[in-house]
Residue, then its C-alpha position, 0 to 999 in steps of 0.5 A: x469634127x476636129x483639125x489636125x494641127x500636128x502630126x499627131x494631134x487633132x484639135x476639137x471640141x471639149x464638149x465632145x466628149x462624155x465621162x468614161x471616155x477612153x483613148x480605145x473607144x476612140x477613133x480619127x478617120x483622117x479621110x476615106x478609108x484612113x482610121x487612126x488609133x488614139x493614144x490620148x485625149x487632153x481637155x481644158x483643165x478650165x473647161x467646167x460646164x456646170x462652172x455657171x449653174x448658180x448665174x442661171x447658165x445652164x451650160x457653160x462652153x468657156x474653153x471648149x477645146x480638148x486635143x487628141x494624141x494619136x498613136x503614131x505621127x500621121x505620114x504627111x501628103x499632098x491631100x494629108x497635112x496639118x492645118x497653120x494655127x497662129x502664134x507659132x513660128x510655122x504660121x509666121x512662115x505662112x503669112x510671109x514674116x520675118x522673125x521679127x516681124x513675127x508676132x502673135x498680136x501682128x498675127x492677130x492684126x493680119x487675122x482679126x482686122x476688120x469689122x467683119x471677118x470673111x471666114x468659114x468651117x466645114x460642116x459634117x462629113x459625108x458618107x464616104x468621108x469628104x466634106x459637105x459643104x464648106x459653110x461662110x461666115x462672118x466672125x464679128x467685132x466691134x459693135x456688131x460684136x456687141x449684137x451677136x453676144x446679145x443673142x445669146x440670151x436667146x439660147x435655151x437654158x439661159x436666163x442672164x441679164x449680162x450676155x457677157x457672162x456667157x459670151x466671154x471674150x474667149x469666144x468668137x461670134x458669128x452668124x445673123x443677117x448682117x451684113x450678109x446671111x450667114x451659114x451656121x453649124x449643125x449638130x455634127x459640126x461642133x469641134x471643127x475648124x474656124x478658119x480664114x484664108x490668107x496668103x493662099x493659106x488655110x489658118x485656123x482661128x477658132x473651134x466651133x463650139x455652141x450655137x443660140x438654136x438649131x436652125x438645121x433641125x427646125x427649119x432643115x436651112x443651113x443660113x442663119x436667121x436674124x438671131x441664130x448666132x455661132x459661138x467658137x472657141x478663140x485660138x488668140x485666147x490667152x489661156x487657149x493659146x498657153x493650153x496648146x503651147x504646153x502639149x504641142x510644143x512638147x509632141x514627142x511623137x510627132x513634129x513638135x510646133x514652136x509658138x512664139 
């Protein structure tokens, strides 16, 4: 899965992609009977799965985000338009800011303000290109924060004292039963957008990344039980944030975004 956060850049998941990927092996269906051809695709010069091998992580997810450029700018319409990323200037205009007002850290504030966050990503796609389902979920924080990065020990190929080697704080958290049963993703999910809605806005704040079990493949449920968890990549992350800037704000093709 991916968003399109540009005209002509989809935002995914780094881990999406294997060695000896070319742009030509590569194609972007936008939606039913819309296939896009690939200029180019950009991963996280610190994404480095194999980074924490010698602490006993197996694979290591830290900024599992990568872009693709498209050959051409994608013609926008009602059904066909990017989706608002924070810290730019476009989002400002989504949550009503004025350019002072305008902030990444009040972005955040607007975003990221409670203890749980109401948010949700779409699951897989189906035959003809739509959606599924839309999955609920809860991103975490504070002490419930502390118990969803925990659970991460329990993830196959892990074997770490300190779960915050491997949930940084460039990772999101969801799932679990509290304080309500969470969706969680499958297999066809990861590299889609994490988003809340605000102001009638649609506004991405993470990339689904990596998740403790396969609850899907095991018990064919898409709710979360006590201890599946959903890792995703944080958009407020620094240097996601400065990653983005760079090849956004520089789109030659399409409509460049202006971060603030």
């Amino acid at each position: 899965m991916g968003s399109l956060v540009s005209s002509s850049y989809i935002l995914t998941a780094a881990h999406c992609f294997k060695e000896g990927d070319t742009p030509d092996k590569i194609t972007v269906k936008l939606k039913k009977g819309l296939v896009v051809k690939v200029k180019n695709y950009t991963i996280h010069p610190d994404f480095k799965p194999t980074a924490k091998q010698h602490k006993g992580i197996h694979e290591y997810y830290e900024f599992d985000v990568a872009l693709i450029q498209l050959e051409k700018a994608v013609e926008m319409n009602f059904n066909l338009r990017p989706i608002c990323i924070p810290c730019t200037r476009e989002t400002n205009g989504a949550l009503k800011l004025s350019e002072s007002e305008g902030t990444c850290r009040k972005h955040e504030e607007i975003l990221m303000n409670n203890e749980f966050v109401e948010a949700a990503f779409t699951s897989d796609m189906d035959t003809d290109n739509s959606p599924k389902n839309i999955k609920s979920i809860t991103i975490k924080h504070g002490k419930y924060r502390d118990a969803c990065v925990e659970d991460a020990k329990k993830a196959k190929g892990i074997n770490v004292e300190n779960a915050r080697e491997v949930v940084t704080d460039n990772f999101l958290c969801s799932g679990g039963i509290e304080p309500k049963t969470d969706d969680v993703a499958c297999k066809g999910d990861f590299g889609g957008a994490t988003y809340v809605n605000k102001k009638g806005r649609v506004i991405q704040v993470g990339v689904v990344s990596w998740g403790v079990k396969d609850v899907c493949k095991e018990k064919r449920s898409f709710t979360s039980d006590a201890d599946s968890r959903d890792y995703h990549s944080n958009l407020f992350s620094e240097k996601i944030r400065s990653f983005l800037k760079e090849h956004l704000e520089n789109d030659r093709i399409g409509q460049p975004l202006t971060f603030l």
